[in-house]
C-alpha positions, 0 to 999 in steps of 0.5 A: 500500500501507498500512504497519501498524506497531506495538510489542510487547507484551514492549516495556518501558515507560519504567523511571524512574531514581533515584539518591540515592547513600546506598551510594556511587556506583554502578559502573554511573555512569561517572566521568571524572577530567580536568584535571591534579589526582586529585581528582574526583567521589565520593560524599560524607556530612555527618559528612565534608564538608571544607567544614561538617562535618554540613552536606549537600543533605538530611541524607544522603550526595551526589556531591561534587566539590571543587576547593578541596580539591584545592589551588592550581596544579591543574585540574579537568574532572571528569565524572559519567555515568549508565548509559545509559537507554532512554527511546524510549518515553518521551512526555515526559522530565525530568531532575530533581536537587537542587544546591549550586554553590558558583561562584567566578570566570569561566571555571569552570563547573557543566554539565548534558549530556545525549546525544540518541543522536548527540551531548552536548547541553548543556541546563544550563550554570550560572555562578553560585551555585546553592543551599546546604547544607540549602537545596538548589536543586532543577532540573527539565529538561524533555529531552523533545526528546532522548528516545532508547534511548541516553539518558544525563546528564552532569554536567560540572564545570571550574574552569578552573585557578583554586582554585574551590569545589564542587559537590554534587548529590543525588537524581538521577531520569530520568522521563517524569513531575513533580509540580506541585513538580517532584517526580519520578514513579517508577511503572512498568508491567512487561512481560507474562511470557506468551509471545507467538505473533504478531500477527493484523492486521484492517482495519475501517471507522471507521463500521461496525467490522466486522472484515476479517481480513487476515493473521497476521505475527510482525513488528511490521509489516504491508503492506495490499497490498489497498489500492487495491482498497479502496472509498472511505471511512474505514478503520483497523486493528485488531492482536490479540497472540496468547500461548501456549495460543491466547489472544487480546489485546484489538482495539488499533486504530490511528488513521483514514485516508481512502480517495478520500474527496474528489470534485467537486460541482456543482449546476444551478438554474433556475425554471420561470417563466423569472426569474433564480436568482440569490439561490437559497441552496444548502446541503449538510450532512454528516450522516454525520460529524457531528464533522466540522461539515461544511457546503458553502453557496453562493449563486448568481449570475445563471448559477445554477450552482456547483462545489465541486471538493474535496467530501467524500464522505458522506451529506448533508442537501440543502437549495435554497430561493429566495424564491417558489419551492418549496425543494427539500429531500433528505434522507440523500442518499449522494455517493461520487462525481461529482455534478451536482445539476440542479434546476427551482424551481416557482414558488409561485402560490396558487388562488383563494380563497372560491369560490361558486356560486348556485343560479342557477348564477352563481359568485363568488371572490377573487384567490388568495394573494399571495407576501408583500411582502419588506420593503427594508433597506439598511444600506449594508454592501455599498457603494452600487452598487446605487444609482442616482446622477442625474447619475452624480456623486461627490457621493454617497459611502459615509462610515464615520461615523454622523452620521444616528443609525444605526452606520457605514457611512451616504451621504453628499451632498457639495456645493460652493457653486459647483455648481447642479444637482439630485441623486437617489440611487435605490434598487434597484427592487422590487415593492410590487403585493402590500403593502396 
């Protein structure tokens, strides 16, 4: 069976957060005053900062923790939480946020948390100055990785009991979206209002998208229990959302999923002169996925036969060629299963040529057309074994260098004074009957 699965219609988008805490904090934020002082987050504006009266992030109100204002002998372990956030949705996820972390010896620290739907993960943790008044430091988390519909940021002050500084943050955003700046993105799509009657679910191949329809569900999921009796090929899923008063969505379709679509190939060759088929080029090229870029190629040995045991399945251009001898050449051939291709080269002899008789009855030609002579050239790439060595020595030797004039590799003669023979290296036989 097949599992279709997908989301409603009425499935809000990812609604970005944006907080700039002119109005105070917000009563859906949570505040969590630890430690042993009862000085902790609250919102805070440039006419009342205790530290540099009229001095803020951006000349507007911020969420202030101070610890110098709460005096020696105390702690703070101060937490900011926003409400929770549903961004399962979301395809990529950033906190962004401008800062002043005023540090001021070891032990304290300014901590950005955030919850994966199990656990607080700490995505910044910050033992250091970070920004200033009027000049801000401005951070972009990418929390992508802990996208989740419980999804909420923490922001977590501890001065570990030692008279600290501060810290400021402003313009706080939960976003699936940041500019080149870092600049967060805060558009939204709504949700359609229109009633929703159920989901009519179709099966359609990828190549053809003819629709089958295969049932109505109310469920966001649906089971293709006619499956396994599908033919082999390339399928995908269309989903139409049905409202009230009988009107259609559009077909959404899902992505493709292959049904058998691989068996074995294999193919046979033989020539009716009797010589070998070695050297015969086979060449299969899918034309009905041409995406794809799919060619299976072989050359064959001295048994002329070879097997592909994972071929696709498809329609294939089909080519066998083999130098003296008709190629053989198949056009939009459909594979859907097994196949063993087994193939006779006919081997190419020409007529005679300038036939003539005289009117005494007496008659003349010339030879037929040769097979044109095929040229020789070895570059040694493929080693020197097809070579022969009289006598059978380690003399001749393949050398990577390209001290005769040419590129590497080239043969070398290797000799010792103290030896006295003659030395011969052979190169593999060929005819020349047809070369003038």
């Amino acid at each position: 069976n097949v599992l279709i699965t997908w989301h409603s219609p009425a499935f809000a988008p990812f609604a970005p957060v944006f907080e700039t805490f002119d109005n105070g904090i917000p009563s859906s934020w949570t505040i969590v005053d630890g430690g042993t002082s009862t000085h902790t987050w609250y919102m805070e504006t440039p006419a009342g900062n205790p530290q540099t009266t009229g001095a803020s992030l951006d000349g507007t109100p911020f969420a202030y923790v101070d610890s110098d204002e709460a005096g020696s002998g105390f702690t703070l372990d101060e937490q900011l939480i926003t409400p929770v956030v549903n961004a399962s949705t979301a395809t990529e996820l950033y906190v962004t946020f401008d800062q002043y972390y005023n540090y001021i010896s070891s032990g304290e620290f300014a901590r950005v948390d955030v919850f994966d739907g199990t656990d607080w993960v700490t995505v910044l943790n910050q033992v250091a100055d970070a920004g200033s008044w009027n000049n801000p430091n401005h951070q972009v988390l990418n929390v992508t990785a802990y996208a989740n519909e419980a999804f909420q940021v923490r922001f977590h002050y501890y001065d570990n009991g030692s008279w600290a500084w501060y810290w400021a943050i402003d313009n706080v955003a939960i976003t699936d979206a940041v500019t080149r700046s870092g600049a967060p993105v805060l558009t939204n799509t709504e949700a359609p209002e229109r009633g929703l009657f159920g989901y009519e679910v179709y099966r359609t191949t990828c190549e053809t998208g003819a629709l089958q329809f295969l049932g109505l569900t109310l469920d966001t999921l649906f089971n293709d229990n006619t499956w396994g009796t599908v033919p082999s090929g390339m399928y995908k899923w269309g989903v139409v959302a049905l409202y009230d008063e009988d009107n259609p969505s559009e077909t959404i379709f899902s992505n493709c999923l292959d049904k058998d679509m691989i068996t074995t190939v294999s193919v046979t060759v033989t020539t009716n002169s009797g010589d070998s088929p070695e050297g015969t080029n086979v060449m299969f090229a899918n034309t009905s996925e041409p995406d794809l870029e799919l060619v299976y190629a072989a050359q064959l040995d001295e048994t002329g036969y070879f097997e592909w045991v994972e071929f696709r399945k498809g329609t294939y251009d089909i080519f066998a060629e083999k130098l003296g001898f008709a190629a053989i050449e198949i056009s939009d051939y459909v594979i859907d299963g097994p196949e063993d291709f087994v193939w006779l080269l006919e081997e190419l002899l020409l007529p005679v040529s300038d036939l003539y008789v005289t009117p005494t009855g007496f008659a003349t030609w010339r030879a037929g057309g040769v097979i044109p002579f095929e040229p020789f050239i070895e570059d040694f790439s493929a080693g020197i074994d097809s070579w022969t060595k009289v006598p059978n020595t380690g003399n001749w030797q393949l050398s990577q260098t390209n001290l005769a004039g040419g590129v590497a590799p080239e043969v070398r003669f290797y000799w010792s004074p103290n030896t006295t023979n003659r030395f011969y290296f052979i190169s593999p036989m060929m005819s020349t009957l047809t070369q003038t």
